[in-house]
BAVEXKE-480970 format. One line per field, with one value per residue (C-alpha): residue number from 1; residue in one letter; x negated, y negated, z negated. Coordinates in nm, 2 decimals, decimal comma. Layout:
% BAVEXKE-480970
seq = [NUM:...]
type = [a:...]
x = [X:...]
y = [Y:...]
z = [Z:...]
This chain:
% BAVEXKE-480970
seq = [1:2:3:4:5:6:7:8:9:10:11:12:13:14:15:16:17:18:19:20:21:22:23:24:25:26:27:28:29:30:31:32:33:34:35:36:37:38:39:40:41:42:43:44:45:46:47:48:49:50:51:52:53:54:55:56:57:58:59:60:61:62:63:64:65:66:67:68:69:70:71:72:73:74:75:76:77:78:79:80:81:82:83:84:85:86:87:88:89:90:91:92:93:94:95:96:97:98:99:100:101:102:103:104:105:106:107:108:109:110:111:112:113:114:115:116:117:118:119:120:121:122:123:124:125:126:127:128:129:130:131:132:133:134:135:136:137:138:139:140:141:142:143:144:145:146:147:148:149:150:151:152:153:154:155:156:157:158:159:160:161:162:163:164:165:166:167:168:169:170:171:172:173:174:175:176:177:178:179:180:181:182:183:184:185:186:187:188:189:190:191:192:193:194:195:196:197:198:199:200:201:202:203:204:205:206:207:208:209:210:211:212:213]
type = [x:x:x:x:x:x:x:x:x:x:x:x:x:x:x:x:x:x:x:x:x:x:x:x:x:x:x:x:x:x:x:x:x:x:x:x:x:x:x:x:x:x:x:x:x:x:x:x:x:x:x:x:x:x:x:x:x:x:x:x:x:x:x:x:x:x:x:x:x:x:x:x:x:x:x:x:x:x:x:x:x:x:x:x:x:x:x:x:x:x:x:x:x:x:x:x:x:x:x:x:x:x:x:x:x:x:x:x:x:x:x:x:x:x:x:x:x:x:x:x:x:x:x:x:x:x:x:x:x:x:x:x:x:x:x:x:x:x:x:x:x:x:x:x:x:x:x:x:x:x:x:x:x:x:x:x:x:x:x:x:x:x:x:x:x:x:x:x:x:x:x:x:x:x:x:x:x:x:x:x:x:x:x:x:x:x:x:x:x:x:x:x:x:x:x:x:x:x:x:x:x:x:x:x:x:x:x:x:x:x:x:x:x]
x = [2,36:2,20:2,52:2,38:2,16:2,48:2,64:2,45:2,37:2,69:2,86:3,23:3,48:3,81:4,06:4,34:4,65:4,95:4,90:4,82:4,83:4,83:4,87:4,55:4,39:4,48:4,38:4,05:3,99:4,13:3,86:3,53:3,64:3,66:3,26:3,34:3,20:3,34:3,72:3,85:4,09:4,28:4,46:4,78:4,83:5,19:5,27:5,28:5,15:4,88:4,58:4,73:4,79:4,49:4,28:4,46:4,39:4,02:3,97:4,15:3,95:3,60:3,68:3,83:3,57:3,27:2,94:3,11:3,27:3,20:3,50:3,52:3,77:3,98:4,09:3,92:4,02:3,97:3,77:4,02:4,05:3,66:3,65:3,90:3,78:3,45:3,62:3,82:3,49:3,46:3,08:3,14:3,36:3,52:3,73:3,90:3,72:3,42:3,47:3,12:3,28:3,42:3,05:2,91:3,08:3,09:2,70:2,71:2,91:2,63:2,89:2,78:2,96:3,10:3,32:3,47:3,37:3,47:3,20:2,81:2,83:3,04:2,81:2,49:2,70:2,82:2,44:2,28:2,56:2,47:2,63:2,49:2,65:2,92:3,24:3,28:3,68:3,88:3,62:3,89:3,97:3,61:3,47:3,17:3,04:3,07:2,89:2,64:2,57:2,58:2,34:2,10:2,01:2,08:2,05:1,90:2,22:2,40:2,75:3,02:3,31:3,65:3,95:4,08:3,86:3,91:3,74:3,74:3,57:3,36:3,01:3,01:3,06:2,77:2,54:2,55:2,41:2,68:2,54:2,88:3,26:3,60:3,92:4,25:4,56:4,36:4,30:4,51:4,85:5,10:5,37:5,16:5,03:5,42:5,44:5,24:5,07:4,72:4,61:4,67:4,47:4,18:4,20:4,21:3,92:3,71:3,80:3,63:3,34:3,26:3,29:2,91:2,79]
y = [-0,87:-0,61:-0,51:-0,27:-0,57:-0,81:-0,59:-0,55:-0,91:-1,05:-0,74:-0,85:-0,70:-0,79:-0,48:-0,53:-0,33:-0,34:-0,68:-0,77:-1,06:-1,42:-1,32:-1,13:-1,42:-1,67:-1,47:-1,40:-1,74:-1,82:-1,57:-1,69:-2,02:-1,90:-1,77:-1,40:-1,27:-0,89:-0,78:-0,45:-0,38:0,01:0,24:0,30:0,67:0,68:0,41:0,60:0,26:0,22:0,28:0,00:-0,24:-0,21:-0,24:-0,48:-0,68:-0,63:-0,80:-1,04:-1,12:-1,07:-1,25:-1,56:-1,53:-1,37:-1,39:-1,58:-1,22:-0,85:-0,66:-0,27:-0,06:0,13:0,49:0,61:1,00:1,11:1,07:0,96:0,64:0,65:0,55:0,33:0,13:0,08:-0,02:-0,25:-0,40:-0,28:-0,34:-0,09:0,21:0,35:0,64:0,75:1,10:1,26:1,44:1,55:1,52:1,18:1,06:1,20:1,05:0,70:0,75:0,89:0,57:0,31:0,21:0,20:0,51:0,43:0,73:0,74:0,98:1,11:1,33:1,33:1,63:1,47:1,12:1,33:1,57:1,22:1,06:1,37:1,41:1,06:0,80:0,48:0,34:0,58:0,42:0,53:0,55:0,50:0,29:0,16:0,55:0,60:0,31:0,17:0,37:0,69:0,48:0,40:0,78:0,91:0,63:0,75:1,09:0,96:0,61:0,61:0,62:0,28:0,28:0,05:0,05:0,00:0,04:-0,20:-0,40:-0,76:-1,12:-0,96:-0,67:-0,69:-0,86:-0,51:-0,28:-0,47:-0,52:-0,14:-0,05:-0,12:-0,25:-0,39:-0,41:-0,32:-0,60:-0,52:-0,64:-0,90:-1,13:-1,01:-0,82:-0,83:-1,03:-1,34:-1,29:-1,25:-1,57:-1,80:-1,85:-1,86:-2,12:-1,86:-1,57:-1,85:-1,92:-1,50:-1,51:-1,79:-1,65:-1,35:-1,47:-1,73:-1,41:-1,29:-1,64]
z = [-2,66:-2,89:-3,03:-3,26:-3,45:-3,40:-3,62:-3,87:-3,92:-3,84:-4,10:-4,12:-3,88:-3,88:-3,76:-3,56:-3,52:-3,36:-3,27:-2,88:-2,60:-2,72:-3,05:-3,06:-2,85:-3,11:-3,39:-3,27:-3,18:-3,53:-3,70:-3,48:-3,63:-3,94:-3,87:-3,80:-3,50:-3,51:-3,41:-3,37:-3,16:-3,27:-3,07:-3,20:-3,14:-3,23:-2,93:-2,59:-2,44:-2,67:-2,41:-2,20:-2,50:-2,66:-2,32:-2,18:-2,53:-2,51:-2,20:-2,29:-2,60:-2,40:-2,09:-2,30:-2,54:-2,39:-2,67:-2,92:-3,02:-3,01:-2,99:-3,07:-3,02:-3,32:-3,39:-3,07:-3,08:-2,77:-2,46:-2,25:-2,52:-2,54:-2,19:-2,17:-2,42:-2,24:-1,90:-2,11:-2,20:-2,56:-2,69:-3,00:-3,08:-3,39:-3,58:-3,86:-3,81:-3,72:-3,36:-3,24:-2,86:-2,93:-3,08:-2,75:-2,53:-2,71:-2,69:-2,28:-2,18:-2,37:-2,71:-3,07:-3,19:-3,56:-3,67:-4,00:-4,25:-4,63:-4,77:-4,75:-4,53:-4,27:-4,29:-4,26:-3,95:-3,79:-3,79:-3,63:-3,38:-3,26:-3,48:-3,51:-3,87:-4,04:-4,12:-4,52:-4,55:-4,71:-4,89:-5,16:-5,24:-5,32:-5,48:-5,49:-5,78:-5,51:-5,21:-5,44:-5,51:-5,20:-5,07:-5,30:-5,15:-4,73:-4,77:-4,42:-4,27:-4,20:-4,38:-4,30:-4,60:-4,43:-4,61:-4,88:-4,84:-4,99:-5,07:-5,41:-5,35:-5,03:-5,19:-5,45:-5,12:-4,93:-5,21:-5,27:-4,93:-4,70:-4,38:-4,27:-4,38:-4,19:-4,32:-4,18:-4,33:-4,56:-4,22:-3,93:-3,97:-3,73:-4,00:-3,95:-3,60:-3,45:-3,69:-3,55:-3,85:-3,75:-3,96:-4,26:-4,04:-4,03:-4,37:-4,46:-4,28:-4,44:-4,79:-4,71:-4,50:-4,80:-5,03:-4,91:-4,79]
């Protein structure tokens, strides 16, 4: 799989957090149903356990799910989580922050590096230091007026707006340069994963694949 061109066609990715096992399973499954092909699964850096969860939960999803996904993992800070991720099986990586050492070693170990970034400086830092899209967040904060401005002088440089993003809002976010998007909450949240309701995390997820289709 060209994981890189996967993205950027497929452009949605749902984001995970705090929510692993058979819940994740079924919410994945509930999302490719749904017609979105992206999930990322994040590291929760407050949970001691979290490099266990959240590895554990990536090969879940790939070895249940092989190509019908791509999984990446979330709020990789470190190396240590960085490589983890890709013996889990992860086929992308991303942060909340640009860490040239984290970008490197995403790149060294074969994963799309996405790092999050706030300010044209740290996009344009983030893309030379390896990065293959810049995660813009958080996107909401900004608005699209801002993306639209700082695509005008680097718009070379694949964005993906994470952070607020909604049915409502994610067609004005892609049709001013975004190459992708980043839903968290708005599809998968732990309330209705540890409720079973997975028929409400497909729906989530329709709304907002519909939204651009």
């Amino acid at each position: 799989m060209d994981v890189l061109k996967f993205i950027k066609e497929n452009r949605l990715v749902s984001i995970s957090r705090q929510v692993y096992g058979d819940d994740l399973l079924k919410s994945a499954e509930a999302i490719v149903d749904s017609g979105i092909k992206l999930l990322e699964i994040t590291f929760d850096q407050a949970d001691e356990n979290c490099l266990k969860l959240t590895c554990d939960s990536i090969s879940l999803v790939k070895k249940t799910l092989g190509d019908k996904i791509c999984v990446g993992a979330g709020t990789v800070m470190t190396l240590e989580q960085a490589r983890a991720a890709k013996d889990a099986g992860a086929d992308f990586a991303l942060a909340p922050n640009v860490d040239f050492e984290v970008i490197h070693e995403m790149k060294r170990l074969g994963l799309i590096a996405v790092p999050g970034a706030f300010t044209p400086s740290e996009i344009a830092a983030a893309y030379k230091e390896g990065a293959d899209i810049v995660k813009v967040f958080p996107a909401d904060s900004l608005g699209v007026n801002y993306i639209k401005a700082v695509r005008g002088p680097i718009n070379h440089i694949p964005l993906m707006a994470v952070g607020g993003v909604s049915a409502q809002n994610v067609k004005s976010f892609l049709d001013c340069g975004c190459t992708s998007a980043g839903i968290g909450s708005n599809i998968i949240n732990k309330k209705r994963a540890k409720a079973g309701q997975f028929d409400e995390i497909r729906q989530a997820a329709l709304e907002l694949y519909n939204a651009i289709h």
